[in-house]
NUKOL-426853 format. One record per residue (C-alpha): residue number from 1; residue in three letters; y, x, z. Coordinates in Angstrom, 2 decimals, decimal comma, padded with zeros to 5 digits. Layout:
NUKOL-426853
+-----+------+---------+---------+---------+
| seq | type |       v |       u |       w |
+-----+------+---------+---------+---------+
| NUM |  ala |       Y |       X |       Z |
...
+-----+------+---------+---------+---------+
end
This chain:
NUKOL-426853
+-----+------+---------+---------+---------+
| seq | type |       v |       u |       w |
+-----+------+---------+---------+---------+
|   1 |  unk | -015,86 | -035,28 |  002,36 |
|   2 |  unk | -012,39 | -035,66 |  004,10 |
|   3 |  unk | -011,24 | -039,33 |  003,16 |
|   4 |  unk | -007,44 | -038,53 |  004,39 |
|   5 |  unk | -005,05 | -036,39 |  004,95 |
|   6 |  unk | -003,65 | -036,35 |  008,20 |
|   7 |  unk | -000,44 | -034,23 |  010,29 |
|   8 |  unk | -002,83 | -031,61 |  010,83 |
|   9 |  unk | -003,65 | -030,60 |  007,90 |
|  10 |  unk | -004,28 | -026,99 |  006,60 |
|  11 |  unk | -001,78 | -026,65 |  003,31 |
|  12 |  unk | -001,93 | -023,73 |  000,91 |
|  13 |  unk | -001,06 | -024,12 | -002,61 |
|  14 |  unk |  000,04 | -021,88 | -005,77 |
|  15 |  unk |  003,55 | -020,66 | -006,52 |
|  16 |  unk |  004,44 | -020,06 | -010,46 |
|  17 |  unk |  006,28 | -020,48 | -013,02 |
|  18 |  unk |  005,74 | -022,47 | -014,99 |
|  19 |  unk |  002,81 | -023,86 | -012,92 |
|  20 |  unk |  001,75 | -026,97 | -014,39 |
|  21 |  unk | -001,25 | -025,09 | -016,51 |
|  22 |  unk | -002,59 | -023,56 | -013,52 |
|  23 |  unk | -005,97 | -024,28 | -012,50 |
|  24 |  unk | -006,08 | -023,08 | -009,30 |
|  25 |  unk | -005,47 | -026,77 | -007,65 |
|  26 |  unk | -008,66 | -027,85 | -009,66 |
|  27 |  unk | -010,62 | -025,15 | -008,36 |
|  28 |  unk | -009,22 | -024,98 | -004,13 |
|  29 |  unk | -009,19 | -028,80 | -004,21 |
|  30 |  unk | -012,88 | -029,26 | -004,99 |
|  31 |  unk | -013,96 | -026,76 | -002,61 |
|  32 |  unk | -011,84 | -028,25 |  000,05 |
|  33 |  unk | -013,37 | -031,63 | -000,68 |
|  34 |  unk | -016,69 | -030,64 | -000,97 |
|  35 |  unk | -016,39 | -028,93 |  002,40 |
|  36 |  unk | -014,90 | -031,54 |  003,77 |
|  37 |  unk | -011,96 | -029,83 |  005,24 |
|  38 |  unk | -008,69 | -031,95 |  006,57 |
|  39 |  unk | -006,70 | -029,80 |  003,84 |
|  40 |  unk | -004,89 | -029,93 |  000,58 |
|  41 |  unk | -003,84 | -027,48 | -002,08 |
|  42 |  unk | -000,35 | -027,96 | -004,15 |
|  43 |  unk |  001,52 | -026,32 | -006,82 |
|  44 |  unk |  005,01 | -025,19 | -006,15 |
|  45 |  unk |  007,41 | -024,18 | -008,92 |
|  46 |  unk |  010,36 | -022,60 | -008,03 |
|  47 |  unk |  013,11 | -021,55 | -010,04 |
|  48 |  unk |  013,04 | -018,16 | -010,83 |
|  49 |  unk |  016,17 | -017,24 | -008,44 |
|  50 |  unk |  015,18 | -019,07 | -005,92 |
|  51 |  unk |  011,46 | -017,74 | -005,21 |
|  52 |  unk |  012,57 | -015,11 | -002,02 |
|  53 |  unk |  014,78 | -017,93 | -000,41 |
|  54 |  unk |  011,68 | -020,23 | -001,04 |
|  55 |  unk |  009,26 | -017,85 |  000,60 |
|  56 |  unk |  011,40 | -017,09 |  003,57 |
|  57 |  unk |  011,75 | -020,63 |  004,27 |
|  58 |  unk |  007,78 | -020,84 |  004,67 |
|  59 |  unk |  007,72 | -018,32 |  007,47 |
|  60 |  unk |  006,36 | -019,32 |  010,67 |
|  61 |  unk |  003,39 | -021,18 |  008,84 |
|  62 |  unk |  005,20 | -024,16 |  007,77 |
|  63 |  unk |  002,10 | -023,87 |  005,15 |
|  64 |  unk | -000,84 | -021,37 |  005,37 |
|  65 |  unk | -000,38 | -019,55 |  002,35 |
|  66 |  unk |  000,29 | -018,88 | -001,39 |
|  67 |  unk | -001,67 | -018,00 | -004,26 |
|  68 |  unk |  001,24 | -016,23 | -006,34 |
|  69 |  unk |  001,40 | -016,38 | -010,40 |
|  70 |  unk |  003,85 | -015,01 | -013,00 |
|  71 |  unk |  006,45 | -014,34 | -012,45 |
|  72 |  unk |  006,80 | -013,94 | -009,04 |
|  73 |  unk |  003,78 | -011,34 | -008,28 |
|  74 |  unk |  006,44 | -008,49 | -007,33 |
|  75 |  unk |  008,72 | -010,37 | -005,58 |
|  76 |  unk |  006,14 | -011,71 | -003,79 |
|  77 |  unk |  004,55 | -008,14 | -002,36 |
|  78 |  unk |  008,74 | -007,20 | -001,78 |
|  79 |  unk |  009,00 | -010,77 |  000,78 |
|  80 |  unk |  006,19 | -009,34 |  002,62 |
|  81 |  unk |  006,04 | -007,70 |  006,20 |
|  82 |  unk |  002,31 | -006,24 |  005,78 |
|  83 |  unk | -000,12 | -005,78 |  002,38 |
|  84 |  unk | -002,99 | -003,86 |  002,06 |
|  85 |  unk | -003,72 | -000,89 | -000,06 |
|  86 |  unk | -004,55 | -002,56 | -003,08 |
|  87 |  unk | -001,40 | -005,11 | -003,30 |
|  88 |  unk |  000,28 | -001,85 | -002,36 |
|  89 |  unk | -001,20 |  000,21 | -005,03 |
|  90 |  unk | -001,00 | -002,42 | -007,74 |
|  91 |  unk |  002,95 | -003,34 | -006,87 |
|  92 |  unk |  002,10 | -007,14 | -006,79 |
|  93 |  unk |  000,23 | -009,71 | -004,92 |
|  94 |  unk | -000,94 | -012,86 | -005,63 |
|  95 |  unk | -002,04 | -014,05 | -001,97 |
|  96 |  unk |  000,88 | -014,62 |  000,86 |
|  97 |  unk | -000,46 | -016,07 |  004,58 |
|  98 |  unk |  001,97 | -016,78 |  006,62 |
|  99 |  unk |  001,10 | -015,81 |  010,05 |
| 100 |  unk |  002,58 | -018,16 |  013,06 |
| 101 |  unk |  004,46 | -015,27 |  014,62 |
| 102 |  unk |  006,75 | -015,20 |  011,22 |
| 103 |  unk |  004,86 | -012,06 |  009,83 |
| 104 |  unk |  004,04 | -012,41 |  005,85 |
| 105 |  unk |  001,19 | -010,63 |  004,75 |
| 106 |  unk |  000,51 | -009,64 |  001,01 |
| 107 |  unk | -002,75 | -009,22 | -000,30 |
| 108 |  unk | -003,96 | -008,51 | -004,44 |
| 109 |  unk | -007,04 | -010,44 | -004,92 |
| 110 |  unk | -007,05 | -009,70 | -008,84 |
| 111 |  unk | -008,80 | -006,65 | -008,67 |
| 112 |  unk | -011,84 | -007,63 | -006,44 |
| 113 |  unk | -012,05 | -010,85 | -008,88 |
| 114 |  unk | -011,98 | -008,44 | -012,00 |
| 115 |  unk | -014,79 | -006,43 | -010,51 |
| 116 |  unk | -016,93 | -009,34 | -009,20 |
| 117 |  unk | -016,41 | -010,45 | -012,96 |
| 118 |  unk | -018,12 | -007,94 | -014,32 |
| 119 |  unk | -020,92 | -007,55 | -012,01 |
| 120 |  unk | -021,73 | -011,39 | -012,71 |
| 121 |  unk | -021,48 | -011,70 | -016,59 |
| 122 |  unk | -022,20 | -008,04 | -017,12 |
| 123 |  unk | -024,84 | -007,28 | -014,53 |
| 124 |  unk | -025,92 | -003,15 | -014,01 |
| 125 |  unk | -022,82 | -001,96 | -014,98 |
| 126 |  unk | -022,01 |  001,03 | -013,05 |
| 127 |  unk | -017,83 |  001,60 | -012,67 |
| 128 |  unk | -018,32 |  004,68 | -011,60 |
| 129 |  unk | -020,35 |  005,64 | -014,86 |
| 130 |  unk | -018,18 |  005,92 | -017,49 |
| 131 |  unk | -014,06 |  006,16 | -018,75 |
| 132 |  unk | -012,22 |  002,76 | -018,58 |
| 133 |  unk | -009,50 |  001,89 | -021,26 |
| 134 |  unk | -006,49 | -000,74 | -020,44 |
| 135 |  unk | -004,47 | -002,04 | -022,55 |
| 136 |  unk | -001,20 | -003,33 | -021,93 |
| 137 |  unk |  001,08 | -001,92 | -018,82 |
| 138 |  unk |  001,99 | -004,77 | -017,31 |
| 139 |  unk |  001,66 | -006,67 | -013,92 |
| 140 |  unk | -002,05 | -007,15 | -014,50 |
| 141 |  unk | -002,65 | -003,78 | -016,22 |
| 142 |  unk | -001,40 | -002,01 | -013,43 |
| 143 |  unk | -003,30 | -004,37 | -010,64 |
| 144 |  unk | -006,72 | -004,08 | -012,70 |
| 145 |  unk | -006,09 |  000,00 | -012,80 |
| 146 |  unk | -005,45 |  000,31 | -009,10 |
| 147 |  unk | -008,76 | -002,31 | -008,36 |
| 148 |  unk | -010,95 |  000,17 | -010,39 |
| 149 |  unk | -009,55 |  003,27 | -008,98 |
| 150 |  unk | -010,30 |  002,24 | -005,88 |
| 151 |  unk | -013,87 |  001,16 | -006,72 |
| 152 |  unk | -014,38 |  004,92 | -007,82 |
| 153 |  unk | -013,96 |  005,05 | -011,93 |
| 154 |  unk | -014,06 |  008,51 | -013,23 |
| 155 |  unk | -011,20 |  007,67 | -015,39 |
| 156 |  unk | -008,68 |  005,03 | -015,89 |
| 157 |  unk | -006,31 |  005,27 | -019,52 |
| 158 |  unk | -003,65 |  002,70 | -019,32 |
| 159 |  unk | -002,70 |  002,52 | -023,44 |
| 160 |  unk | -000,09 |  001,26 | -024,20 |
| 161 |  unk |  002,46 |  001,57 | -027,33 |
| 162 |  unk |  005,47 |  001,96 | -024,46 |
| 163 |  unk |  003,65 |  004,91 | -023,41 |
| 164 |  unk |  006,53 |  004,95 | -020,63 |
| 165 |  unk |  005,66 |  001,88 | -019,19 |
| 166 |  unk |  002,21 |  003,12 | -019,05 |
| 167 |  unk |  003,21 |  006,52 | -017,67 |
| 168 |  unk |  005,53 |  004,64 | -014,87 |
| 169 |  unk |  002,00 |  003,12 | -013,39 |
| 170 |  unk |  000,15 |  006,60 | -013,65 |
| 171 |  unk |  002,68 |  008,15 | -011,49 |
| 172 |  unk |  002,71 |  005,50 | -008,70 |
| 173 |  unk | -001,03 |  005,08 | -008,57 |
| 174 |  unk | -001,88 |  008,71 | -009,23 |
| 175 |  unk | -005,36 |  010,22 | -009,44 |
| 176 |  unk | -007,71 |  008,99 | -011,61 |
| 177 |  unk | -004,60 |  006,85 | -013,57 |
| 178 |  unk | -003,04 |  008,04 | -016,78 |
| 179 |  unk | -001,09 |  007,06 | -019,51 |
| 180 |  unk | -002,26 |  007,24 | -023,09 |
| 181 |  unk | -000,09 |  005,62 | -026,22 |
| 182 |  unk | -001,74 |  003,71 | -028,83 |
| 183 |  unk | -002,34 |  006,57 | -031,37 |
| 184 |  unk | -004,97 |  008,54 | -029,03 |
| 185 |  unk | -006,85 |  004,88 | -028,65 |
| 186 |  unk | -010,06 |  005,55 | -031,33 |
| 187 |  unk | -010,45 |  008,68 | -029,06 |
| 188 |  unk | -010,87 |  007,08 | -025,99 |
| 189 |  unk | -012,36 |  003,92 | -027,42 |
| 190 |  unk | -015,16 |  006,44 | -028,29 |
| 191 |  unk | -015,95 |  007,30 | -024,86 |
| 192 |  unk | -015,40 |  004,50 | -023,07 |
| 193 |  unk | -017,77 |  002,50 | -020,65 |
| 194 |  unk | -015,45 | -000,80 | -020,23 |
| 195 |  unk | -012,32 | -001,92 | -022,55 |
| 196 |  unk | -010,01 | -004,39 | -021,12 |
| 197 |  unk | -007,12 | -006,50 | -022,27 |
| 198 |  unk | -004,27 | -007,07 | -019,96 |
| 199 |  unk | -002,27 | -008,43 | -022,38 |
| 200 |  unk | -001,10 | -011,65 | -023,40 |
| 201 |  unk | -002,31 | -011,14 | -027,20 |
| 202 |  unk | -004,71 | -013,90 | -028,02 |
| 203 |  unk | -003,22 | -016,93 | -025,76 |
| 204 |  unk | -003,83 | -019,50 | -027,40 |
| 205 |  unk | -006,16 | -018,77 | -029,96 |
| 206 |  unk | -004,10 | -016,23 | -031,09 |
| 207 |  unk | -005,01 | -012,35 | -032,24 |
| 208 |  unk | -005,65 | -009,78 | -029,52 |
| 209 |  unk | -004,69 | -006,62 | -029,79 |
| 210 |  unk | -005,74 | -004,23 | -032,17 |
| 211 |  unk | -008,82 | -001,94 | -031,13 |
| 212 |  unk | -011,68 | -000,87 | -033,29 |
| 213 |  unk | -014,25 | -002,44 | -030,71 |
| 214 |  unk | -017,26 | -001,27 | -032,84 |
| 215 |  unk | -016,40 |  002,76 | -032,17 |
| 216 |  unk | -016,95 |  001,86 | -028,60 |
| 217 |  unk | -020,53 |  003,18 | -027,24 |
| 218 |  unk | -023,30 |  000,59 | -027,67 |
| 219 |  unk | -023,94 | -000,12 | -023,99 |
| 220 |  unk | -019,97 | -000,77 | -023,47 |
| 221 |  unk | -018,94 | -003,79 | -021,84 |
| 222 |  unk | -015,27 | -005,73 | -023,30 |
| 223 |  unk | -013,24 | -007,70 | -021,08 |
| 224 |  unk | -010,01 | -010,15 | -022,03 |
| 225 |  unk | -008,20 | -011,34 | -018,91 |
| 226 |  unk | -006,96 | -014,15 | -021,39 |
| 227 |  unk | -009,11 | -017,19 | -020,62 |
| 228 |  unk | -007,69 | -019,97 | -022,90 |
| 229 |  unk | -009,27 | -020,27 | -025,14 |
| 230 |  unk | -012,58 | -018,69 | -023,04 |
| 231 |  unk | -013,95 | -016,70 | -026,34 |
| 232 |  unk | -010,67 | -015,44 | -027,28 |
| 233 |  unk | -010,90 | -013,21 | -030,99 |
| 234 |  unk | -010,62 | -009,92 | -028,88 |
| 235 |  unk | -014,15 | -011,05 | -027,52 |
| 236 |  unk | -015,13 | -012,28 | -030,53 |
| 237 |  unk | -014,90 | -008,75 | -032,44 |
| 238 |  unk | -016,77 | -007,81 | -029,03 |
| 239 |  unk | -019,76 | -009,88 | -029,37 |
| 240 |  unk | -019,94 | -009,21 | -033,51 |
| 241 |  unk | -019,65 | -005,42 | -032,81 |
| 242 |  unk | -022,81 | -005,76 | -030,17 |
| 243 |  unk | -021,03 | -005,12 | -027,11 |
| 244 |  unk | -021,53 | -006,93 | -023,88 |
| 245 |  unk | -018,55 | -008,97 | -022,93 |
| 246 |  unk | -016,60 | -010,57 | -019,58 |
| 247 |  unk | -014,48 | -013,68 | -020,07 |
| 248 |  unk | -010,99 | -013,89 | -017,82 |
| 249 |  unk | -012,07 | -017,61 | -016,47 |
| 250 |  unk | -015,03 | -015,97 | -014,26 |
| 251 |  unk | -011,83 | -013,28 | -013,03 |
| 252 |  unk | -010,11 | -016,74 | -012,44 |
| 253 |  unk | -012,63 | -017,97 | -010,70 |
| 254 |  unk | -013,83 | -014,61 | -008,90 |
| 255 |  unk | -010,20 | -013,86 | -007,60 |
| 256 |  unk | -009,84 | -017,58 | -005,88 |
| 257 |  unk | -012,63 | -017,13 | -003,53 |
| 258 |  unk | -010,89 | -014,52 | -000,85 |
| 259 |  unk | -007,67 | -016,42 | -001,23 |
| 260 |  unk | -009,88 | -019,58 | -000,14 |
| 261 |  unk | -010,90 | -017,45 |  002,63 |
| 262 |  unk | -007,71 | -016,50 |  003,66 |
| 263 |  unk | -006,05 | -020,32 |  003,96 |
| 264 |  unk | -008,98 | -022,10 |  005,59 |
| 265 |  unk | -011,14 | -019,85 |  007,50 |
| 266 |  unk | -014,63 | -020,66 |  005,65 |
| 267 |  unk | -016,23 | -019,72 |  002,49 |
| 268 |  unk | -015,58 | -021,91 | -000,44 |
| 269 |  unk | -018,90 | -024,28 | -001,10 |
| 270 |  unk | -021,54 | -022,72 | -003,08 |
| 271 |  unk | -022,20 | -026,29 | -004,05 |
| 272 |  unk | -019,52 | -026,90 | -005,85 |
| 273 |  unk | -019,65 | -025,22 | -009,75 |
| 274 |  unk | -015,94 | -024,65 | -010,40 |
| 275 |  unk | -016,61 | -023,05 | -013,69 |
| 276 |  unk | -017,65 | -026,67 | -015,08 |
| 277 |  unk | -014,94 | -028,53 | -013,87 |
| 278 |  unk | -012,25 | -025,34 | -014,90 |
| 279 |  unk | -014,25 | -025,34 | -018,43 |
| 280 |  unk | -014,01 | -028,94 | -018,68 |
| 281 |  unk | -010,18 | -028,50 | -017,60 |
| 282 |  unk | -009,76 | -026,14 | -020,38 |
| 283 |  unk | -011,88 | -028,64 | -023,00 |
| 284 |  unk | -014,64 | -026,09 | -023,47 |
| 285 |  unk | -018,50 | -026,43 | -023,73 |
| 286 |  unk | -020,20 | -025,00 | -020,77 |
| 287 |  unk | -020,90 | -020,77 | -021,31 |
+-----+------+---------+---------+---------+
end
């Protein structure tokens, strides 16, 4: 383990707002100790005005890179020189390096995490089996859409009860993408392989949103990218309706691993289990 930090140190952090909840510091800074690395990860909150000026000041790799939360995902893929098809696709990204020669580069690690979720916590799932539903059409609606486009799903219904929002992110990612509003939802629950919430509904131990999980076929899988508290109710009326489910800490979790990557040049530590210390973060039992 590094026991100091010294003026060569690798810094990468996460940029939000507000940050304070994040767990991504718990999670970096563990592997980064564990590995032994002369490193640190930080949180950075700017205001919300002032996140461009704040990236363009980092150019030149004043600090590696950023993780990049609400609300800043678009802006952050706009401040960028260079992003791949998926950050492209998706209109965000939530991982900035900042390359010596000044060039920003944009990446959307959400995606990959959501998929690598599923294969761990629902394992023999095939994506390219079976009709996904979204709900929601927001930032992380349209990121998990393009992520399972480009992993080959037959079909991808964004619902949404804006059905313009939803049809706004069919037209820019195109193909397999389409909008649906929330009155054609029983229908598509019926044939669906794997119904996901990209919402906020259920935050906090609130309700998610309305879906008649049980009309979903039995060997369905349910995903909530909510992950406080871990078994939100949306997962709940999962599990009671038989239905295999995927929690949003293991996307967390997932997702953070090719950002790691990214800043420091190594693999995170397979030694390390970050979903105890995030679950004992977030006060819950171990899953």
């Amino acid at each position: 383990m590094s026991a100091t930090i010294t003026g060569a140190a690798v810094v990468a952090g996460i940029c939000g707002r507000p940050v304070r909840q994040s767990m991504s510091p718990v999670i970096h800074n563990a592997w980064i100790a564990a590995a032994g690395l002369n490193a640190a990860y930080v949180p950075f909150g700017p205001g919300e005005e002032q996140f461009e000026s704040f990236v363009e000041g980092l150019r030149g790799g004043a600090i590696r890179g950023l993780n990049v939360t609400m609300p800043f995902k678009e802006q952050a893929l706009a401040c960028a020189d260079r992003c791949s098809d998926l950050a492209r696709l998706a209109g965000a990204a939530n991982l900035l390096v900042f390359e010596t020669d000044g060039t920003i580069v944009a990446d959307n690690t959400d995606g990959p995490g959501l998929i690598e979720a599923i294969a761990v916590q629902a394992p023999g799932f095939e994506l390219t089996a079976a009709p996904v539903v979204i709900l929601g059409a927001g930032g992380a609606a349209r990121g998990a859409a393009a992520a399972l486009a480009l992993a080959g799903a037959p079909k991808v219904s964004i619902v949404n009860r804006t059905v313009a929002r939803a049809q706004a992110i069919a037209r820019t990612i195109g193909g397999v993408v389409e909008a649906a509003s929330d009155r054609e939802l029983d229908t598509l629950l019926a044939g669906a392989g794997l119904v996901i919430n990209a919402t906020s509904l259920g935050l906090g131990g609130g309700a998610g949103p309305e879906a008649r999980l049980e009309l979903t076929p039995k060997a369905a899988v349910v995903m909530d990218m909510v992950y406080k508290p871990l078994r939100t109710e949306f997962l709940q009326r999962a599990e009671q309706a038989g239905r295999r489910t995927v929690d949003g800490l293991e996307m967390l979790l997932r997702q953070a691993v090719p950002s790691f990557e990214a800043f420091f040049g190594a693999a995170p530590p397979a030694s390390v289990d970050v979903r105890a210390l995030a679950l004992a973060q977030l006060g819950e039992t171990s899953q």
